[in-house]
C-alpha positions in Angstrom: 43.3 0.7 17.6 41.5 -0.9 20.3 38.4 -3.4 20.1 35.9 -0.6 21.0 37.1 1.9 17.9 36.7 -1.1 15.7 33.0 -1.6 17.0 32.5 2.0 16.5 33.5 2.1 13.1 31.6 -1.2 12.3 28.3 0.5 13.7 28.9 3.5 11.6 29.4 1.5 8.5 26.1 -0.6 9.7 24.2 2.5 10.0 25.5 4.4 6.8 24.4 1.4 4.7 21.0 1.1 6.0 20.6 4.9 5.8 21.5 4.4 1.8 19.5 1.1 1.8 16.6 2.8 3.0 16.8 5.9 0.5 17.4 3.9 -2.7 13.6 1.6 -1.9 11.6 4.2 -0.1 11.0 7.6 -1.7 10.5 10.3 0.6 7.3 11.0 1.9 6.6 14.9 0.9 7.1 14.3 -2.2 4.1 11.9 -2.8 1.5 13.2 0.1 -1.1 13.7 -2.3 -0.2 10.0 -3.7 -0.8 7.9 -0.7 -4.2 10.1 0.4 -5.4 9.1 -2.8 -4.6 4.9 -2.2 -5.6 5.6 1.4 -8.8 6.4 0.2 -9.2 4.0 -2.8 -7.9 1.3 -0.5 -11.2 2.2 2.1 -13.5 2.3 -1.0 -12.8 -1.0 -2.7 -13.2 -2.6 1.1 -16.7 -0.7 1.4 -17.1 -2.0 -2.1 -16.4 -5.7 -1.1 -18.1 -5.8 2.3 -20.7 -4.2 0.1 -20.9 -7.2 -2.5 -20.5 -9.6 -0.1 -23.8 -8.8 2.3 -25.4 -8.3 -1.1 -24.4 -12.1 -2.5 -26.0 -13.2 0.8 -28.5 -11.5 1.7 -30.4 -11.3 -1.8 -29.1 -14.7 -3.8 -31.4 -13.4 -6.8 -29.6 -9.9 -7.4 -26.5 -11.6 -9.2 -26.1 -8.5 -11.6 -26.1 -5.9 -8.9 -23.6 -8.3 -6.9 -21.0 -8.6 -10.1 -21.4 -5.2 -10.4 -20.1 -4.3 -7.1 -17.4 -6.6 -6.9 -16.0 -5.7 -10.0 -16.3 -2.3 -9.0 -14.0 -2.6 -6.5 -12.2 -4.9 -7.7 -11.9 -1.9 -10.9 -10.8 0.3 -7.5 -8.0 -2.4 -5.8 -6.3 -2.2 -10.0 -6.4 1.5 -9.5 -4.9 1.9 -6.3 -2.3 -1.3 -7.2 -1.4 0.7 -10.7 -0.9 4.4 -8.6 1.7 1.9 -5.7 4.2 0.9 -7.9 4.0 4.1 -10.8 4.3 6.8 -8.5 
């Protein structure tokens, strides 16, 4: 057995294990389309949301019921789309 079969065999072992690595942490993607469209799309709302509150906090000062309303809207949005990462 020469040096270049034993780097061979060394890749393939290297490459095996990060093939397994990889499907033990990341689930396929088919199977959870629908999943990750849905945090996609809470993930743009709760930054709409925040923006939102923000520009609302500055530009009227007085309004600090609509502005805690609207942060903890999307704050309410962020919980959602944290809660749907790590159970599905």
């Amino acid at each position: 057995m020469n040096q270049e079969d034993v780097d061979r065999i060394i890749a393939e072992a290297v490459a095996d294990s990060k093939r397994k690595s990889h499907k033990k942490w990341h689930k396929s993607k088919s199977s959870s389309d629908g999943i990750n469209t849905a945090r996609t799309l809470l993930n743009w709302t709760f930054m709409i949301g925040f923006v939102a509150a923000v520009i609302i906090y500055f530009v009227w000062p007085e309004q600090r019921m609509l502005f805690f309303c609207v942060g903890f809207g999307a704050v309410v949005l962020k919980l959602v789309e944290f809660y749907l990462r790590f159970m599905f």
